[in-house]
C-alpha positions in Angstrom: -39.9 -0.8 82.8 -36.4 -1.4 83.0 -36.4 -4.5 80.5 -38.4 -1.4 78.2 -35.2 1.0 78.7 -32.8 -2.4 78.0 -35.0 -3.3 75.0 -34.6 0.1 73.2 -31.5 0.6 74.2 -30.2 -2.6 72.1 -32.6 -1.7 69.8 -31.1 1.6 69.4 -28.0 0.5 69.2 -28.5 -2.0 66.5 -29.8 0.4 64.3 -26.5 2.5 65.2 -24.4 -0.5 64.0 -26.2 -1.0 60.6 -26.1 2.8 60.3 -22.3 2.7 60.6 -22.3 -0.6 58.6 -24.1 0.9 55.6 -22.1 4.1 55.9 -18.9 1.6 55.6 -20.1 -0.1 52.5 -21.0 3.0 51.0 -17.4 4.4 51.4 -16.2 1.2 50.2 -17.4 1.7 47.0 -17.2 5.1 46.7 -14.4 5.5 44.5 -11.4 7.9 46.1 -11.4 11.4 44.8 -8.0 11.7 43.2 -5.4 14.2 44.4 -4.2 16.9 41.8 -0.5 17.1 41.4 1.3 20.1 43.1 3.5 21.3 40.2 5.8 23.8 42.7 9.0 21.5 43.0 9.1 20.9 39.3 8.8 24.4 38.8 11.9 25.2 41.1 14.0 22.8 40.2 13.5 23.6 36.4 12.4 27.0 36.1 16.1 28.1 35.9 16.8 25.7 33.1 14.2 27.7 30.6 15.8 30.2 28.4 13.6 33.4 27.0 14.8 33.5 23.3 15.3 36.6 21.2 15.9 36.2 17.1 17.3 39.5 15.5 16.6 40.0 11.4 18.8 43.1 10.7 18.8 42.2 6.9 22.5 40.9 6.7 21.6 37.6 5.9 18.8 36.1 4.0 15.6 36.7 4.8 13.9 34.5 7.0 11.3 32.1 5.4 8.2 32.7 7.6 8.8 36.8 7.9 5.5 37.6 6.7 4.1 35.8 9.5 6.5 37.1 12.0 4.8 40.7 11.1 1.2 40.0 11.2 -1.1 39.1 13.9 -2.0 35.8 13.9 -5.3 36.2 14.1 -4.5 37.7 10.4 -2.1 34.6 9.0 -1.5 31.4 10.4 2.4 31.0 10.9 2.5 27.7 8.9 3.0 29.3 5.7 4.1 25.8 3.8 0.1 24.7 4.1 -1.6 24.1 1.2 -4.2 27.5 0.6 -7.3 25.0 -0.2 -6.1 22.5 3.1 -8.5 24.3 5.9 -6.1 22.3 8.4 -3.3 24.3 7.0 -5.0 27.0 8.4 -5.8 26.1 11.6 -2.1 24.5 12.5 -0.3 27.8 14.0 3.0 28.2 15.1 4.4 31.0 17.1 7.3 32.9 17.2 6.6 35.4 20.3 5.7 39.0 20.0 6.9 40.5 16.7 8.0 43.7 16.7 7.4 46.0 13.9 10.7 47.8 12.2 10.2 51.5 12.3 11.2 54.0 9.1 14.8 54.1 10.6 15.7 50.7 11.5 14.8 48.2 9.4 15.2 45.9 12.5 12.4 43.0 13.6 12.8 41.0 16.5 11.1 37.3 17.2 10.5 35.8 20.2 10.1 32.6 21.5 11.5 30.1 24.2 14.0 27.1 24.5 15.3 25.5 27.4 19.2 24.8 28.6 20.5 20.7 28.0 23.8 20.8 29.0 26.2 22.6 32.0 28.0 24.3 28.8 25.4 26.3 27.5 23.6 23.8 24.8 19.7 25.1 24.1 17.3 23.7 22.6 14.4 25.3 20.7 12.1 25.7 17.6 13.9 25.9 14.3 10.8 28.7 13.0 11.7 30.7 16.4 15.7 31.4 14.8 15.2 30.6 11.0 17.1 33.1 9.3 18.3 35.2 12.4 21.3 37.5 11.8 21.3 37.9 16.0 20.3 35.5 18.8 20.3 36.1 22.4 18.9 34.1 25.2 17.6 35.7 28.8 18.2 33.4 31.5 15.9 33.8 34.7 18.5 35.7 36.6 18.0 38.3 34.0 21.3 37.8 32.3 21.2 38.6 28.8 23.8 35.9 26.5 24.8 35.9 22.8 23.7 32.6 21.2 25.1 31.0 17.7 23.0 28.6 15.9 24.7 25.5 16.3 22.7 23.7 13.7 18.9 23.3 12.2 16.4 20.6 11.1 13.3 22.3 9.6 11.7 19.0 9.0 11.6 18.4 12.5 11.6 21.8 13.8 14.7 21.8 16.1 17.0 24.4 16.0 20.4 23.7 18.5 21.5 27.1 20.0 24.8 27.6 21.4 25.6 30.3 24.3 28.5 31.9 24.1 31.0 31.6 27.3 28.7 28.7 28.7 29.8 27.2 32.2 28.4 25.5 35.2 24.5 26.0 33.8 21.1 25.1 35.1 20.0 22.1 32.7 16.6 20.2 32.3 16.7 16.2 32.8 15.7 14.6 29.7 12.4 12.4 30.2 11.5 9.5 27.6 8.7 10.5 25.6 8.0 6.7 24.0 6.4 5.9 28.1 3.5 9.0 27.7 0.2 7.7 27.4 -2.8 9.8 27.3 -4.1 11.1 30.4 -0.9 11.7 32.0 -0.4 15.5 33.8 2.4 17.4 32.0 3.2 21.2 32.1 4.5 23.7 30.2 7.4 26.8 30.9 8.0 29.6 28.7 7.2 33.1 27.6 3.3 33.7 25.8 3.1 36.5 24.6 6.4 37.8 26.1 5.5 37.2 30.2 8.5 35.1 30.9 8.0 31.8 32.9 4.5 31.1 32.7 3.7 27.9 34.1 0.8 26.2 32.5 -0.2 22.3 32.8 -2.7 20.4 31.2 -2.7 16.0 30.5 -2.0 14.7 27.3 -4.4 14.2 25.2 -3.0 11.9 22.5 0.5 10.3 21.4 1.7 9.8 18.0 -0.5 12.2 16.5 0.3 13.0 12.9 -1.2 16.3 11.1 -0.4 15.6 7.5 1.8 18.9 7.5 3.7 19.2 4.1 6.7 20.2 6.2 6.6 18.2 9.0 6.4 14.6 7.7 8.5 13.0 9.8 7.0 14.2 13.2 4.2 12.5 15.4 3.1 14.7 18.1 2.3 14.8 21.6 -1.0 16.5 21.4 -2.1 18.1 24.9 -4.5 20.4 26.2 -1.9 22.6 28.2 -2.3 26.2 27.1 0.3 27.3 25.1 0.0 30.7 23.0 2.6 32.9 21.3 6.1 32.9 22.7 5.8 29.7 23.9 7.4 27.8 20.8 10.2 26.2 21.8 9.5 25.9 25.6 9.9 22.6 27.2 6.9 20.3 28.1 8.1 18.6 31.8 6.2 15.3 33.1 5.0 14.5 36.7 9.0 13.7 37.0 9.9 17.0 36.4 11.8 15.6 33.0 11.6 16.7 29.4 9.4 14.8 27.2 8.5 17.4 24.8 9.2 20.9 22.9 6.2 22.9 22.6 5.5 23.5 18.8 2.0 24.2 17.2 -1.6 24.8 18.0 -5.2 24.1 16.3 -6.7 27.0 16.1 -9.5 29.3 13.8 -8.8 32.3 15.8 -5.2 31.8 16.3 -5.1 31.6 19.9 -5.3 28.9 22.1 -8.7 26.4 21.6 -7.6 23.4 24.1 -4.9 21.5 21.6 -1.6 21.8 21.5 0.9 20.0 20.0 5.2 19.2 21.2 7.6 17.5 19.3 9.0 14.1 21.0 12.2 14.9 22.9 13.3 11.4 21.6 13.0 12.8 17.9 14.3 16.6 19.2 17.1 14.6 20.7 18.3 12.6 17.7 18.5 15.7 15.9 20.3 17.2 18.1 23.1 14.5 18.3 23.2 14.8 14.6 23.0 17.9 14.4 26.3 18.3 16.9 28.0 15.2 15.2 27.8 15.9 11.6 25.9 19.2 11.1 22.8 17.8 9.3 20.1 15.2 10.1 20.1 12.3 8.4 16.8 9.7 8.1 16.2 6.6 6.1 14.2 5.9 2.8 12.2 3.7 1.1 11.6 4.7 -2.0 8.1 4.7 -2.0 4.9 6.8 -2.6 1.5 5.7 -0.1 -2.1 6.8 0.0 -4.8 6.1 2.5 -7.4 3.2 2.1 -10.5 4.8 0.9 -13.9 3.2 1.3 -14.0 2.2 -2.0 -10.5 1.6 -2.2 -11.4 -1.3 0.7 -14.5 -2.3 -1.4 -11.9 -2.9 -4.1 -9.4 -5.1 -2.5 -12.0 -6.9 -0.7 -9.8 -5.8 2.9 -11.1 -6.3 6.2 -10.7 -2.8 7.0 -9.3 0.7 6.2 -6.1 -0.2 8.5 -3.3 0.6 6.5 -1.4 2.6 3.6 -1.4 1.7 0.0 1.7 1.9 -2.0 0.8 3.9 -5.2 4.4 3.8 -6.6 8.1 2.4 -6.3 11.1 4.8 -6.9 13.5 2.3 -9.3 17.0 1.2 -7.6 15.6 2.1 -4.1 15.2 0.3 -1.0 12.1 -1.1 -1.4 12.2 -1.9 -4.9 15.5 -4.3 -4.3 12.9 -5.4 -1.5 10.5 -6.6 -4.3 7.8 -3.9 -2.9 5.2 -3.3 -5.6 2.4 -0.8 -6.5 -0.7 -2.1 -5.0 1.2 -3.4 -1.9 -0.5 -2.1 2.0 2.2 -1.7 4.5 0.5 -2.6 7.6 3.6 -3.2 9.7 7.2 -1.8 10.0 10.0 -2.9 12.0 7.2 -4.4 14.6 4.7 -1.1 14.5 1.6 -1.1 13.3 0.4 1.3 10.3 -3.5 2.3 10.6 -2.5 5.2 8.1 -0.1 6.7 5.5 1.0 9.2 7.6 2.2 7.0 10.0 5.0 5.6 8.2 6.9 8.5 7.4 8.2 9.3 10.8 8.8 5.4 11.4 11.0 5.6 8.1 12.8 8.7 9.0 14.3 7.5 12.1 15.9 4.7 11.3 19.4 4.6 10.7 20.4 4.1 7.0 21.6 0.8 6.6 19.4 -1.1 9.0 17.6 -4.4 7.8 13.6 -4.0 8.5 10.7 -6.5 8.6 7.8 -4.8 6.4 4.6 -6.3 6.2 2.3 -5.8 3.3 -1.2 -7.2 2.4 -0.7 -8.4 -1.7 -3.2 -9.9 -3.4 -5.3 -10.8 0.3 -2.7 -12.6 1.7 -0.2 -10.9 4.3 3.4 -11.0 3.7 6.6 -10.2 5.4 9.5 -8.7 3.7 12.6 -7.5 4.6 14.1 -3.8 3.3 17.4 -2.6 4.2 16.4 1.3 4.7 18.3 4.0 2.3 19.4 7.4 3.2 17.1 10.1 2.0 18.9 13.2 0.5 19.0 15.9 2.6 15.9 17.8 1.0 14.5 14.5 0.5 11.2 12.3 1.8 11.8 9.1 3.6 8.2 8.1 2.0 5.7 10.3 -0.2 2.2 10.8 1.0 -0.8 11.8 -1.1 -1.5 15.4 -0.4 -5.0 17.4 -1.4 -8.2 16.2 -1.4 -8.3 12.7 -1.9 -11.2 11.3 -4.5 -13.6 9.1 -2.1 -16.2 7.9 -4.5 -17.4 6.3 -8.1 -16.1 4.1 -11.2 -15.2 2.7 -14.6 -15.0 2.6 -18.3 -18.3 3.6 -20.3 -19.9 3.1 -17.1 -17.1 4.7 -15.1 -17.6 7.9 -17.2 -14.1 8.4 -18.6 -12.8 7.6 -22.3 -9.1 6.7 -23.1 -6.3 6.7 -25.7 -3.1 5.2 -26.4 -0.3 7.6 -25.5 1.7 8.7 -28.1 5.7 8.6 -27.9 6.2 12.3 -27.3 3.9 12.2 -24.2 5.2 8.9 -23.1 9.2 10.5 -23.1 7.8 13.9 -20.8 6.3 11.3 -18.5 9.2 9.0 -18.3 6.8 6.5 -19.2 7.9 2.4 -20.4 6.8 1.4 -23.7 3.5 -0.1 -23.2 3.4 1.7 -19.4 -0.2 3.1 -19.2 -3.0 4.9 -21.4 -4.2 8.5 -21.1 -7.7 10.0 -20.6 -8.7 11.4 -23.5 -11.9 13.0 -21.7 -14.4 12.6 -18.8 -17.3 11.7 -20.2 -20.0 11.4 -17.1 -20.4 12.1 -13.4 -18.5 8.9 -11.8 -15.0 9.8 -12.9 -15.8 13.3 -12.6 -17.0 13.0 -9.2 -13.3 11.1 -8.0 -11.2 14.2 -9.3 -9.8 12.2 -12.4 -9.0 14.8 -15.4 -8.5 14.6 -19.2 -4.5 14.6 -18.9 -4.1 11.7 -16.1 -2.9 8.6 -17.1 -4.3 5.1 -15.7 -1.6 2.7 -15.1 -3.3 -0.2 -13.8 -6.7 -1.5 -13.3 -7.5 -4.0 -10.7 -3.5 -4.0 -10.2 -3.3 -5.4 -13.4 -1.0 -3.2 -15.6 -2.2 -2.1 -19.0 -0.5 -0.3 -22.0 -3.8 0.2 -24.6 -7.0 1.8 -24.8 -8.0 -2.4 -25.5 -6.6 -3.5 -22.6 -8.4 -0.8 -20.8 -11.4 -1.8 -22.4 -11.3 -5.5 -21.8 -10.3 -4.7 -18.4 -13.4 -2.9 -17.5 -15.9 -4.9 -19.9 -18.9 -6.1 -18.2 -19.1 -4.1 -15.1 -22.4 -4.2 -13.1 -24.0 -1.6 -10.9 -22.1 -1.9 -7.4 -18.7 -2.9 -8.5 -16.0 -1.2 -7.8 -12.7 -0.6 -9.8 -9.6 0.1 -8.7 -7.1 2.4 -10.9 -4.2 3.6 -10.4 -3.7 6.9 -11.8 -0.9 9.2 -12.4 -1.0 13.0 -12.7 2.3 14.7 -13.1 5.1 12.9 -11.4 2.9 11.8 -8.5 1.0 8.4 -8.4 -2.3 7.3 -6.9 -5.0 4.6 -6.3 -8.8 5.6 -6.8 -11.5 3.5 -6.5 -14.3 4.1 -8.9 -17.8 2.5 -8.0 -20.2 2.2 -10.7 -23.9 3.6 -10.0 -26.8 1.6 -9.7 -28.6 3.8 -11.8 -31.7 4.8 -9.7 
């Protein structure tokens, strides 16, 4: 009996052991719940840094460009009023400027509001340039609920910075400045400022993506942080704080159809806010670099064309004479797919590569010409002021069909008049007299445009363009390039198979 007791006793205690072994094992590869982030210190050690930001239009001065927007809801206009109408992303990009205040009968007064946050101990602020454009008044509440006159220091609208100034600054709170090239996605950030006018609103979120460009006819030169932190109206301007409790973004735009928040979110780099703002303080302006060159993406049949690998890439459509990248020996027909060690998947990634670099400074470029890569050095230019450090194709961009008789579309020689309104070289191009079936009509092209090359061959005849696309089969593809005003672009034109 007692060897019965001893026997289930070790029995019983085996089976306890493998219990606790199994339960071991299974906590070993269990993976470990993470911990959320408690936000509180970077809140209290920063929160005194953000600025609530108040822009006065009392008429004095010019108007400011975006009032329209600054008086209606935004559920009625979208605040980016430089989008194209027929662009449905135009629509959706919003920017805010706080809560607008309608002038009554008697004062023809309207207030905007928005956020900014303090960079230096003398009273520098940074915020949104569409928070303060055209402001005859600016005043900044601090979170002791002091109320200070600002002067605009200086503005970049291509960038959206705008570098406030308090009056009588001394011994303020300021942010620490983070370095927004070491965000990658899935990192915990958070937001501070004022939606729709409830000051100090602490919202966090991760981001989502880096280096996100929207294709924005006014913002070029910017690629964004995109997030999913909640940011609405009155937070423009606001700082966006990493796990560090530094900078690494101002808070700019939204994606919306409604014209409140929908889970993206976009801030401006502090590195780019930054450089404008020692610019800005140094010489009053921003400056950026230039190539002198217009790109386009790499359609499918633009690909098909070349015979590329992929659609990696942006094809140069055009070369400004004397600049940059024509002393570089940069031709139409060229793909940038490298600058200065960066790789370009897409025209609108160069821009903001271009813009940043300092006039003056020698860069690799590498191109894809004629299937082969190449590298090529271009000392950058300075843009003008107003200018583009590199023209992108804007509008719908043609995505389909092809060619001569079978490409739908007749020709002509171009006579001298038309050739001196285009600016065009004796011998530079022939003009479409008229489209004639449905593959040229399908790509966009229009009686009026005029074909500059085929197959990156140039041509100067309706003969040329003849022999050029003489014996085309179904399937092939032909690439033009095709001018329409002063702007220049590559189409691919497949020819139909005739089923």
């Amino acid at each position: 009996m007692n060897r019965s007791i001893l026997r289930t006793a070790v029995c019983c205690a085996w089976v306890s052991l493998a219990a606790v072994t199994a339960a071991q094992a299974q906590a070993a590869s269990t993976p470990t719940t993470a911990v959320l982030p408690d936000f509180t210190g970077i809140v209290e050690k920063n929160a005194s840094a953000v600025v609530h930001v108040e822009a006065k239009y009392t008429g004095k001065s010019r108007k400011p460009s975006r009032t329209s927007s600054d008086q209606s809801s935004p559920e009625q206009q979208s605040p980016d009023q430089d989008g194209t109408p027929d662009d449905p992303q135009a629509d959706m990009l919003r920017r805010f400027f706080g809560m607008p205040m309608m002038p009554s009968p008697e004062d023809q007064k309207h207030t905007s509001l928005g956020s900014g946050f303090i960079i230096s101990r003398d009273g520098y602020v940074l915020t949104n340039n569409h928070v303060v454009d055209g402001a005859d008044e600016v005043t900044v509440r601090l979170q002791d609920r002091r109320t200070l006159t600002a002067k605009v220091v200086g503005t970049d609208p291509k960038y959206d910075i705008a570098l406030l100034k308090i009056s009588d600054g001394n011994n303020l709170p300021m942010v620490s400045i983070g370095d927004s090239r070491s965000l990658k996605p899935g990192q915990w950030v958070l937001a501070i400022g004022s939606p729709f006018g409830f000051d100090y609103t602490v919202t966090q979120g991760i981001v989502s993506a880096i280096g996100r460009n929207l294709g924005s006819s006014d913002q070029p030169y910017t690629s964004f942080i995109q997030t999913d932190v909640p940011i609405n109206q009155g937070n423009s301007g606001g700082p966006l704080f990493n796990l560090q409790g530094q900078v690494v973004g101002v808070n700019s735009q939204i994606y919306s159809s409604t014209g409140g928040y929908q889970g993206v979110a976009f801030s401006i780099p502090i590195d780019v806010a930054m450089s404008a703002v020692e610019q800005i303080k140094q010489h009053g302006f921003v400056t950026r670099g230039q190539l002198g060159v217009h790109v386009g993406p790499l359609s499918d049949d633009v690909v098909k064309a070349l015979k590329l690998p992929n659609a990696n890439g942006a094809i140069v459509s055009d070369v400004d004479p004397g600049s940059a990248a024509a002393k570089a020996g940069v031709q139409a027909g060229d793909i940038v797919v490298g600058y200065n060690g960066q790789s370009i998947n897409q025209a609108p990634d160069l821009p903001p590569l271009v813009g940043l670099t300092k006039p003056g400074t020698k860069v690799p470029l590498e191109i894809i010409r004629d299937g082969k890569k190449k590298a090529i050095e271009v000392i950058v230019g300075a843009a003008p002021r107003d200018g583009r450090a590199v023209s992108t194709a804007s509008g719908a961009q043609p995505s389909a069909p092809s060619g001569s008789t079978a490409l739908g579309l007749s020709v002509q020689d171009i006579d001298a008049t038309t050739r001196q309104q285009l600016a065009l070289k004796s011998g530079d191009g022939v003009e479409i007299s008229s489209i004639t079936g449905q593959v040229a009509s399908s790509a966009g092209l229009q009686q009026g445009d005029v074909i500059l090359m085929v197959n990156q061959q140039r041509i100067g005849s309706a003969i040329a363009f003849q022999a050029a696309t003489k014996g085309l089969k179904p399937g092939d593809t032909v690439l033009l390039l095709v001018r329409r005003g002063d702007q220049s672009q590559f189409i691919g034109l497949t020819v139909p198979d005739g089923k």
